[in-house]
N, C-alpha and C positions, 0 to 999 in steps of 0.2 A: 504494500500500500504506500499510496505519496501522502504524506501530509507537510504543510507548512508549518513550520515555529515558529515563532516572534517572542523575540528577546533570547538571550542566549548568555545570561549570569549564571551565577553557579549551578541553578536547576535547568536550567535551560537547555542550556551548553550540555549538561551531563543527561540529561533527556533526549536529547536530540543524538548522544554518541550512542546511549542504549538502544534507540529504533533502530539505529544501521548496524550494529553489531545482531542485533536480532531480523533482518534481513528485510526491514524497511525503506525508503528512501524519503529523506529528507530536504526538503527547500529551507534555508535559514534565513531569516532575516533580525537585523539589530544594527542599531546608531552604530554601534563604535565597530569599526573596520576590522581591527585585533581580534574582536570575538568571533566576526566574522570568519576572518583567515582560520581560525586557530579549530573551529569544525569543518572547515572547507579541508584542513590536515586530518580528519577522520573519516571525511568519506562524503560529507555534505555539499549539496550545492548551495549558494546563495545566490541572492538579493540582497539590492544596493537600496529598495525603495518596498513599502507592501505594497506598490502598484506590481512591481518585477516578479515579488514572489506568486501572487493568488496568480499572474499568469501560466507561469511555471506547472500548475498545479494542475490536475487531470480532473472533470466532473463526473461525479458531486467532489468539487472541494472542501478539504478540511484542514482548517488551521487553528493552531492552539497558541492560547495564547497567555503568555509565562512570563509579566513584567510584572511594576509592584501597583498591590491596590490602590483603586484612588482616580483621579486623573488619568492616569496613564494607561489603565486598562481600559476607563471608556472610552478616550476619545482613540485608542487601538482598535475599540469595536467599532465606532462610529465609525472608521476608516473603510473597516472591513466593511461596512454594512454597504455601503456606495459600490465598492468595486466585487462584491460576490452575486450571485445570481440563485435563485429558488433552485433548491434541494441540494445545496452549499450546508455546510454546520461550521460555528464557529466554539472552538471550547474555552471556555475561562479554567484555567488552573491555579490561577492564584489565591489568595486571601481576601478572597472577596467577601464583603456584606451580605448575607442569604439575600436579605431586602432585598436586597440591588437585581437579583437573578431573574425574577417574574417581569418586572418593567423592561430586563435588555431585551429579555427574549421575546417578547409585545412587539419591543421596537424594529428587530432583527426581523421577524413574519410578516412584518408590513412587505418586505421582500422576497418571500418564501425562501429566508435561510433561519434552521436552527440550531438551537443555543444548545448548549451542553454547560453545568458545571460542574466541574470535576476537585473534589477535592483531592490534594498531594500530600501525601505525609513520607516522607525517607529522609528530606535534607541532602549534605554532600555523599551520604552514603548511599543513597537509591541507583548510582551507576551498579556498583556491584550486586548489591543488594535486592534491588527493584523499588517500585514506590507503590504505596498501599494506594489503592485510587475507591474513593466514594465520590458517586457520580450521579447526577442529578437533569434527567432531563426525560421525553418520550422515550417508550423502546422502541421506536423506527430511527430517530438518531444517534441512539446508544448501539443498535444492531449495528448503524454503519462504521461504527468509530471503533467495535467489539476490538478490529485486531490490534487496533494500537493500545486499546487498554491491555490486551493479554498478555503484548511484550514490551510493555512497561511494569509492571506486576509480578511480585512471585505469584507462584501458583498459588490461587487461594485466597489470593493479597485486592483482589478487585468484585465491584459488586455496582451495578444499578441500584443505588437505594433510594429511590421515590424520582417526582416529578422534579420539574427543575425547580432548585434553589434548597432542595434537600444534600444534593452533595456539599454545596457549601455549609448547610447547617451542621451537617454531620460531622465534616471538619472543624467547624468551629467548639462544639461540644467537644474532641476530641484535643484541641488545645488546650480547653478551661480544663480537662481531667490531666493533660501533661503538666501545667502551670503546677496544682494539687502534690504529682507525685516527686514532681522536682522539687518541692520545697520539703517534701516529709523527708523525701534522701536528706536534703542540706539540713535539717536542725538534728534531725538521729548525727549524722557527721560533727556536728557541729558540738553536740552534749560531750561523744567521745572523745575528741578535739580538748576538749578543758577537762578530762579526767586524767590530771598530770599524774596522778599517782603510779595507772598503771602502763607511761609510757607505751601507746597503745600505735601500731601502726595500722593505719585507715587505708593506706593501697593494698597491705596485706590484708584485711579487714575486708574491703571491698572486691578484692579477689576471691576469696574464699565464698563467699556471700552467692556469687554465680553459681553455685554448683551444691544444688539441693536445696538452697533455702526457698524458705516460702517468699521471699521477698525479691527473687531477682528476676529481672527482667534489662533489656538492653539497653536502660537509663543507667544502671547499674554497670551493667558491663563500659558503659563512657564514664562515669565517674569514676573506674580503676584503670580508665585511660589517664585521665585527668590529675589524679593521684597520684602518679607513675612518676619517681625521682625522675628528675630530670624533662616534665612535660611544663612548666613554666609555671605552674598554680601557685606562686608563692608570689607571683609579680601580678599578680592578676588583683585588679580593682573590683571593691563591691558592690560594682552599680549594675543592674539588672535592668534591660529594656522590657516592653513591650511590641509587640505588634497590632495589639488591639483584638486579637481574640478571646482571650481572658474578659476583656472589660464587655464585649458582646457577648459573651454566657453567664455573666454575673447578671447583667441586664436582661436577660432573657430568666434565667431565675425570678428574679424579681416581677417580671409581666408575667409568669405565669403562675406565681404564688409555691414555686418549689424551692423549700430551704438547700442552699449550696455554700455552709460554713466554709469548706476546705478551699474549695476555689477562689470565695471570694476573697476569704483571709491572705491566700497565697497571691493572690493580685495585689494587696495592699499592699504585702511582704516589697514588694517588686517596688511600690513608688515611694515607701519607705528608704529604702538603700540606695535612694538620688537624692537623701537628705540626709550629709553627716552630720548635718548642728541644728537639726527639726526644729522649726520654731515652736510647737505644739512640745516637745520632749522639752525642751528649756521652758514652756510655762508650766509644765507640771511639774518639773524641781522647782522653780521658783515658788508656786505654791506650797507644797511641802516644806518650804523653807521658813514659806509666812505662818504658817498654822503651827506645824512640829518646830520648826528649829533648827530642821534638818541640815547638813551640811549642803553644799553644793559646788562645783566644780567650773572657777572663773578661767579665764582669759590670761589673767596672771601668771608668771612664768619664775622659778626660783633659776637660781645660778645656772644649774645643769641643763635647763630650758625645757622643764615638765612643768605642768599646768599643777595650778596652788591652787589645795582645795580650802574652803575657808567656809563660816556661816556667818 
């Protein structure tokens, strides 16, 4: 099967080298030239323009499309939507807003092409690996696009799960529940980390842990990456992003009246650690200071240049 890409960053690019190794062929298209070349070195044809590429393409074309949410995916649909023609599909694989999914594909049928979205979970390891795909759209679209999901995917790893704007929902719950289990790793690490006593090591710890425990799975098996003398975690800052699918299943908890402690707390966790001197954490010493007496921890610096605690 021919299908087109657009964008070709780290999932992209490695997306696009899995179809041709699984015996696909690829049209590439993306701004920067480099990424271009650099799949045209695996086997890819490109595109200088999406006008270049959806020619290139054989009908019904199908392009997927793998840049980041937001602008840049719609007005890459709005693109598409002009120069494809009826029984064309266009697939969203990115992080997109479920929301968003029901209105593109509206928009897309006004020209008889449609929508797929497809959610992606693997990251930089889905070349070797494959990438889990929940997918979101008719099954006369999902039929057409069946081969590309099946070698994109481990065996087992892919699934039509509802109409469209269900893959992206499903991805998105799937993030709120990764945000959850990443943060229960980090404080368990975290507890054992300050138990000086029994000089404890946490890469051996997390090694071990892979094999029988009831608690491992391959977040684990990356934190005994991560862990691993000599992988750099000692230089590494505590600041934790978002993409915003955390904060769209905390929200969706909330509309739909289903309590989600762990996720929501673990989102917080995340915009907490972009504040080293909270202004909220300094009013609540300060409080404790006025009521108890309590000490508190200024600005002040003694000779050696550590902060003076004082009440």
């Amino acid at each position: 099967m021919k299908i087109g890409m657009v964008g070709l960053g780290k999932m992209g690019a490695n997306m696009t080298e899995r179809l041709i190794e699984k015996g696909h062929e690829v049209v590439a298209f993306d701004l920067n030239a480099d990424a271009r070349a650099s799949v045209a070195s695996k086997g890819a044809e490109t595109a200088a323009t999406l006008d270049e590429m959806v020619s290139k393409l054989p009908s019904p074309r199908v392009a997927w499309v793998m840049v980041p949410a937001g602008d840049a995916t719609n007005s890459t649909i709005d693109t598409l939507k002009n120069l494809m023609s009826s029984g064309d599909v266009v697939i969203d694989g990115g992080n997109s807003n479920y929301k968003e999914a029901a209105p593109t594909a509206e928009s897309l049928k006004t020209k008889g092409v449609g929508f797929i979205d497809a959610g992606t979970s693997g990251g930089v390891w889905g070349l070797a690996n494959g990438y889990c795909l929940m997918v979101g759209g008719t099954p006369e679209d999902v039929a057409l696009c069946e081969p590309i999901f099946l070698a994109l995917a481990p065996e087992g790893g892919y699934a039509r799960v509802g109409p469209v704007g269900a893959g992206h929902f499903v991805k998105m719950i799937h993030n709120g529940i990764e945000y959850g289990l990443m943060q229960a790793y980090a404080e368990g690490f975290e507890i054992m980390d300050k138990a000086h006593e029994f000089n404890l090591d946490l890469h051996e710890i997390a090694s071990i842990w892979r094999y029988g425990s009831v608690v491992r799975s391959w977040l684990l098996e990356l934190a005994e990456r991560a862990l691993a003398p000599g992988s750099g975690f000692e230089n590494i800052e505590g600041y934790v992003v978002d993409s915003g699918e955390g904060k769209w299943t905390a929200q969706e908890a909330l509309d739909r009246d289903v309590p989600a402690p762990v996720i929501t707390l673990s989102l917080f966790r995340r915009f907490a650690s972009r504040e080293p001197n909270a202004f909220s954490n300094r009013l609540v010493a300060a409080l404790r200071n006025q009521f108890g007496g309590h000490a508190v921890v200024t600005e002040a610096k003694d000779g050696a240049g550590a902060k003076v605690t004082s009440t």
